[in-house]
One Martini backbone bead per residue (centre of mass of N, CA, C, O) as a GRO file, in nm:
protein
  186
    1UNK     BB    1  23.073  14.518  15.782
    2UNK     BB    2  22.722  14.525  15.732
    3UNK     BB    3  22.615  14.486  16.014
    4UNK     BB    4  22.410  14.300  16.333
    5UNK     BB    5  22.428  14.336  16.662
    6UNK     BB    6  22.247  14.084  16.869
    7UNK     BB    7  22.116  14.119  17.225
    8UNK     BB    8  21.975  13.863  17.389
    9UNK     BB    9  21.811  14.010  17.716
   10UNK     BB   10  21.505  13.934  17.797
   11UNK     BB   11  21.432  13.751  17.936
   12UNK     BB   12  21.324  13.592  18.321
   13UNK     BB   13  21.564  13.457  18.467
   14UNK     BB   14  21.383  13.221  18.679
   15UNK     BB   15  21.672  13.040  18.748
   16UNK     BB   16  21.831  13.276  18.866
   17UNK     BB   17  21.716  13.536  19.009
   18UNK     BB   18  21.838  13.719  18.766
   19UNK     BB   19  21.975  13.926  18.504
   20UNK     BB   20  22.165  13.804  18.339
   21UNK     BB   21  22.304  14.064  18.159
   22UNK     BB   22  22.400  14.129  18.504
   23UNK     BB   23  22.650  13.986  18.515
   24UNK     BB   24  22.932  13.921  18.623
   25UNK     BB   25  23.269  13.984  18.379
   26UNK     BB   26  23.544  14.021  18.413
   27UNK     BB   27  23.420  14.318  18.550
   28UNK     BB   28  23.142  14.299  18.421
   29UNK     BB   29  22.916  14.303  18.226
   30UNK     BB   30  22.828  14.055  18.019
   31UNK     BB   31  22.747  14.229  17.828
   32UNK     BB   32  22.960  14.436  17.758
   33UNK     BB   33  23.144  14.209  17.703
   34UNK     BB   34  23.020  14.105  17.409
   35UNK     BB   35  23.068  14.413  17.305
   36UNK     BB   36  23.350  14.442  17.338
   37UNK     BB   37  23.451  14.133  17.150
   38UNK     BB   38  23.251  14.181  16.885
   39UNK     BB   39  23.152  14.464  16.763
   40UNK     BB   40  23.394  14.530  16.539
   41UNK     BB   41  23.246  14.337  16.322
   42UNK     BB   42  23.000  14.580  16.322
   43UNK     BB   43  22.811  14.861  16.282
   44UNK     BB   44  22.551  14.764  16.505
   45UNK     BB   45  22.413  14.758  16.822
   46UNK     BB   46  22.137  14.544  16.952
   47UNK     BB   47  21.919  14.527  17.235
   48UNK     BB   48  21.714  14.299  17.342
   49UNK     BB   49  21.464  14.470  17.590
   50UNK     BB   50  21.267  14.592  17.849
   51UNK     BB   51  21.538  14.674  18.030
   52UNK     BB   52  21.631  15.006  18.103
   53UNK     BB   53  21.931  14.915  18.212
   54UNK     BB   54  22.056  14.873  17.943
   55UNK     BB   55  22.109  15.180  17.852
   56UNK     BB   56  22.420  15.168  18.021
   57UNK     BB   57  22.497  15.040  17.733
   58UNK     BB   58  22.508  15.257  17.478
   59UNK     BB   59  22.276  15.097  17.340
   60UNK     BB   60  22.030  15.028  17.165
   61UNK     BB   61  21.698  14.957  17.269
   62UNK     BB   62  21.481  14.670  17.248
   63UNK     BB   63  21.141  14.650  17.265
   64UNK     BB   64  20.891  14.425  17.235
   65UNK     BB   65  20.607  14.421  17.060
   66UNK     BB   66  20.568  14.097  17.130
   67UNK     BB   67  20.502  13.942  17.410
   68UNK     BB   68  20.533  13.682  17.579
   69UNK     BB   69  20.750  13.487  17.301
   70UNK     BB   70  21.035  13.516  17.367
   71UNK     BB   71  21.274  13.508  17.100
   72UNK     BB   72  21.114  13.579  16.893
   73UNK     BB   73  21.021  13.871  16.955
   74UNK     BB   74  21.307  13.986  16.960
   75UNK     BB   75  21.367  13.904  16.660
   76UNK     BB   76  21.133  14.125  16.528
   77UNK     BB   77  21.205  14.368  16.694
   78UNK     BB   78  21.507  14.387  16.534
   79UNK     BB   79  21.438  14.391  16.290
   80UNK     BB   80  21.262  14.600  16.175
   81UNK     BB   81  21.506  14.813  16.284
   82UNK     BB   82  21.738  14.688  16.140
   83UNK     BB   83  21.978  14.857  15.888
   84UNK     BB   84  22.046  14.540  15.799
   85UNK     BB   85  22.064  14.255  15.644
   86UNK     BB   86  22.258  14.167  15.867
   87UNK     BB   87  22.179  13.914  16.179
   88UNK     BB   88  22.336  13.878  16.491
   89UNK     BB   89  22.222  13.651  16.745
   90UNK     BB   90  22.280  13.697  17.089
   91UNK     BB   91  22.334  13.548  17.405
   92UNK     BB   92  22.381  13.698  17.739
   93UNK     BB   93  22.444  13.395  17.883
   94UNK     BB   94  22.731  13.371  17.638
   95UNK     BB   95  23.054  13.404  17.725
   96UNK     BB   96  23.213  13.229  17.432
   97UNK     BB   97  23.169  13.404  17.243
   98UNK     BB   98  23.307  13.501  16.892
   99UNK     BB   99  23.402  13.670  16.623
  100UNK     BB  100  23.511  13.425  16.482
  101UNK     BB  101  23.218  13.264  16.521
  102UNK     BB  102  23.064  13.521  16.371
  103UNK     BB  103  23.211  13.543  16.088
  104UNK     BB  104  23.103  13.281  16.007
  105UNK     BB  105  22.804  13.334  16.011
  106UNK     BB  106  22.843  13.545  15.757
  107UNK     BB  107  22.989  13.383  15.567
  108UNK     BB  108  22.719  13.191  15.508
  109UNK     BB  109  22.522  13.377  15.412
  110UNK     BB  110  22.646  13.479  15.185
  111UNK     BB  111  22.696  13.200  15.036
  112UNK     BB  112  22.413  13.074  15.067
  113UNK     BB  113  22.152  13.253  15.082
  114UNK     BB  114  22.014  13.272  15.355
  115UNK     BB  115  21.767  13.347  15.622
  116UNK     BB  116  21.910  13.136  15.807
  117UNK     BB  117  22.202  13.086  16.036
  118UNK     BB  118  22.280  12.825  16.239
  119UNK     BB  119  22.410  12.626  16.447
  120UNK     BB  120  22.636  12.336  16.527
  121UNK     BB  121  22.658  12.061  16.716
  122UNK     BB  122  22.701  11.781  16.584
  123UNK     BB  123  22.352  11.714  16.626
  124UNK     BB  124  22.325  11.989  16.729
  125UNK     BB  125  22.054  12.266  16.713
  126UNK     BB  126  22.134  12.636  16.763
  127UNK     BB  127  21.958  12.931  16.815
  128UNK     BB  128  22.269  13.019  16.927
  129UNK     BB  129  22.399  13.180  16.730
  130UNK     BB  130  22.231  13.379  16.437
  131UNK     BB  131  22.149  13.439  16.135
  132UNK     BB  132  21.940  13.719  16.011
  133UNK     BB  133  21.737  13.806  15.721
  134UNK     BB  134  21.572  14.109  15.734
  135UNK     BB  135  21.376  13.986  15.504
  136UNK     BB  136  21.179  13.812  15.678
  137UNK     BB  137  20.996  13.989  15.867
  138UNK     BB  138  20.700  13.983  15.774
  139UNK     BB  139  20.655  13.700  15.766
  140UNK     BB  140  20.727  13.633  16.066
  141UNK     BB  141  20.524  13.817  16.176
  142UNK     BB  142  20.300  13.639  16.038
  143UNK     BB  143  20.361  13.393  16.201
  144UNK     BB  144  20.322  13.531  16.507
  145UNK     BB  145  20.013  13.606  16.453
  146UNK     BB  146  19.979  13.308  16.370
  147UNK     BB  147  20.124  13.103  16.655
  148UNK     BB  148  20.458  13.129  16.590
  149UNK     BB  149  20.738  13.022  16.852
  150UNK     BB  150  20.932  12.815  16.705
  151UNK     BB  151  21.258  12.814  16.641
  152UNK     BB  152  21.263  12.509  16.533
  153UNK     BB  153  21.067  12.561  16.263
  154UNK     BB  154  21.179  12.784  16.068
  155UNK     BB  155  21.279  12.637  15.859
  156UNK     BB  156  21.020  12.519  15.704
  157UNK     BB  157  21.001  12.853  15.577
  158UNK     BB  158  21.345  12.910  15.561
  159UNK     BB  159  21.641  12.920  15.421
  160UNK     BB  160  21.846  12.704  15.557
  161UNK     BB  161  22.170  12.708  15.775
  162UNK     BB  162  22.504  12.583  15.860
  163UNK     BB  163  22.715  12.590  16.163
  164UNK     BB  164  23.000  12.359  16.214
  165UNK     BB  165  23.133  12.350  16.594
  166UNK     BB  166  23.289  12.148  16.663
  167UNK     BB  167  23.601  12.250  16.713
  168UNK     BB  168  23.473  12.335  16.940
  169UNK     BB  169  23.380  12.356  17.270
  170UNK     BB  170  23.145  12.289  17.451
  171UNK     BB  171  23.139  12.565  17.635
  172UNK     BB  172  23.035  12.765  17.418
  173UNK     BB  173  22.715  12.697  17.458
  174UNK     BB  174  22.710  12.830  17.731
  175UNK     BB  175  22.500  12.869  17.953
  176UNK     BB  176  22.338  13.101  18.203
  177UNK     BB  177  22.082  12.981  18.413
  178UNK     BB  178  22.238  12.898  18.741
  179UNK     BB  179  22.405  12.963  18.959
  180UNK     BB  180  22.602  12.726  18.903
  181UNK     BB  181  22.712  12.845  18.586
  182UNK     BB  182  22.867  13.045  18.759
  183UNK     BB  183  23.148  12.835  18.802
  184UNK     BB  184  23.217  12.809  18.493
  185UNK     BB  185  23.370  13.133  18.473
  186UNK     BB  186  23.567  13.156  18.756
   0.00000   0.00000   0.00000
């Protein structure tokens, strides 16, 4: 499938108090580990950050073109370099994601032909994993230029759909933000 997995990095990591996506997880970096296990769905990855670190993982390193605005920054400056139309965008310090529900993400975008696919858990929708359809660029680019920052309201501008992934457990959406949530992984 003509796809391209993105692991944002970018983070300031500053609960954690060092470089989230630099945790050692199972013998390896937590990204290392990320693309170890979904790469092979996607024709290319790219990780998403300003930290030249991350080029020991042989994969494009792609920084912000505009800068501390969070995840949404990472999100266009990685559509732009983009070569496919389907962006599925993983964050650096979920251990639990895997390409079979990476893949119901891709399904979803194919299916209902949306701008963006966000995942949801019960009542909650989470900002990532999701698709975004490289199509959204320019729009996206031009609502952060003129001061749109949050991920939730951009369903407001563009066709959005979601994957309902109740069946997962819920540490499945596991983020490692604070040295205690490294507990959660040994």
């Amino acid at each position: 499938m003509k796809a391209t997995l993105i692991i944002l990095a970018g983070g300031k990591s500053s609960r954690m108090g060092f470089d989230k996506g630099l945790i050692l997880h199972k013998g390896k970096h937590i990204t290392q580990y990320l693309i170890d296990v979904n790469a092979s769905l996607f024709s290319k990855v790219l990780i998403s950050s300003n930290n030249k670190e991350y080029r020991r993982f042989k994969e494009s390193v792609i920084p912000d073109t505009i800068i501390e605005i969070g995840p949404i920054g990472g999100i266009v400056s990685c559509l732009e370099k983009s070569t496919t139309d389907l962006n599925v965008f993983i964050s650096c310090d979920a251990p639990f994601i895997n390409k079979e529900t990476l893949k119901k993400l891709l399904l979803k975008s194919i299916d209902s032909n949306a701008d963006i696919v966000y995942s949801k858990h019960g009542n909650r929708t989470h900002p990532f994993p999701s698709c975004f359809n490289k199509r959204i660029f320019n729009k996206l680019n031009r609502l952060i230029l003129s001061g749109e920052r949050k991920m939730s309201s951009l369903s407001e501008f563009f066709k959005t759909d979601y994957v309902d992934f109740n069946n997962e457990k819920k540490d499945f959406f596991l983020n490692l933000n604070n040295p205690d949530d490294l507990k959660k992984i040994s």
